[in-house]
N, C-alpha and C positions, 0 to 999 in steps of 0.2 A: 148102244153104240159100241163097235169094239175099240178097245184101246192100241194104242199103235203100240207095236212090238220092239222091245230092245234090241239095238245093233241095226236096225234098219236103218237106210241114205236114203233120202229122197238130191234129187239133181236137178235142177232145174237154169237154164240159159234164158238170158233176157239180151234184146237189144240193150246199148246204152242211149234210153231214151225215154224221158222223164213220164211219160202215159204209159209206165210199163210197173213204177212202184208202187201202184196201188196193188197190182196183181201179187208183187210179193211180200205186201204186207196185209194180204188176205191166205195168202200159205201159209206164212209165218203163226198169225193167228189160228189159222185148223190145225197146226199138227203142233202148236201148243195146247191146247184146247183138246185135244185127242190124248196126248201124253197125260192129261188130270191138272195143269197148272191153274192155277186160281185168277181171277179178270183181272187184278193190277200186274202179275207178272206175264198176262196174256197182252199187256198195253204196256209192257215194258219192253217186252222182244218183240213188238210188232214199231213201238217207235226206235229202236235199236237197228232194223232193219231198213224201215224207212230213211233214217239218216244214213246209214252203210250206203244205201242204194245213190242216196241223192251226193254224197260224197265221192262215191264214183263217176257219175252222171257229171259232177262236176270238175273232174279231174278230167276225162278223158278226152281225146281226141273224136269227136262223131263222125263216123263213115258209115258204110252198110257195110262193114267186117268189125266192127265195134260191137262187142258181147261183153256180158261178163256171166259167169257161175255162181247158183248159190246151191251149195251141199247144206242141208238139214242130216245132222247122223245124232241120231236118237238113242240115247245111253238112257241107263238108270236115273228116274229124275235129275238130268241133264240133258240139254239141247246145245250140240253145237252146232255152232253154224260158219261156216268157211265161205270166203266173195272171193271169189281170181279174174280178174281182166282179163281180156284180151285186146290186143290193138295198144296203140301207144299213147299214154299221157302226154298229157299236157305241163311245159314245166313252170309249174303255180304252187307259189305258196298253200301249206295244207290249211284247210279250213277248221280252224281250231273250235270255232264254237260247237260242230259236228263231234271232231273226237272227242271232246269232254262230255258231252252230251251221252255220246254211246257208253263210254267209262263208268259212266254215273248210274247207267239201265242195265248193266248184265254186270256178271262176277269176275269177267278174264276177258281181256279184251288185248288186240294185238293187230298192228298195223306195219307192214315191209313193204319194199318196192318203192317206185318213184320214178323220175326221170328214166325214157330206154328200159323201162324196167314193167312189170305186169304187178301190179296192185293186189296185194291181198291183205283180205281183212278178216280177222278169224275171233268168234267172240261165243264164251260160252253163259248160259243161264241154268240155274239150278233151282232147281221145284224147292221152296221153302220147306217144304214137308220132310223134305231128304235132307236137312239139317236137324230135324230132329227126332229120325229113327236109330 
């Protein structure tokens, strides 16, 4: 199997609609999995994502212009991954058991926007292995 190549993006748009997270927490895992990451940090960014997905899902406003982005940009034993909204949230309290959640499964995690504002969540993971080259 070839290994995914440093500096590539993969891009990918999803409605905001909840039969769409499993799709990218099946991404999520191939191009961890392709990068060389091992099954617990492959069940780490793939429930990191599931929650990102389902925290957006539940923030937003649903219409059929309700999207949002997820950038995969593939560094050196690193994966980031960036979520952008589109369409307007909803103004609700954020869902804390979610951000801690995420906090706790990747190494940089970061969350803007809010109210009138486009949601982004941007959260990196690094290859165990890349800590000790």
């Amino acid at each position: 199997m070839a290994m995914a190549k440093t500096g590539e993006t993969i891009k990918l748009s999803f409605p905001v609609n909840p039969a769409y997270v499993s799709s990218a927490r099946l991404t999520a895992s191939s191009i961890a999995n392709r990068m060389g990451f091992d099954i617990d940090e492959i069940e780490d960014i793939k429930t990191a994502v599931s929650e990102a997905c389902t925290y957006i899902i539940r923030t937003m406003i649903t219409d059929e212009k309700s999207n949002f982005e997820i950038n995969f940009i593939l560094l050196e034993g690193v994966m980031e991954i960036h979520m952008v909204t589109s369409g307007m949230p909803v103004p609700t309290p954020p869902d804390e058991m979610s951000l801690m959640m995420i906090k706790a499964l990747v190494d940089d995690f970061k969350l803007s926007g809010g109210p009138e504002k486009n949601i982004e969540i941007f959260m990196i993971k690094k290859h165990i292995s890349s800590f000790f080259e």
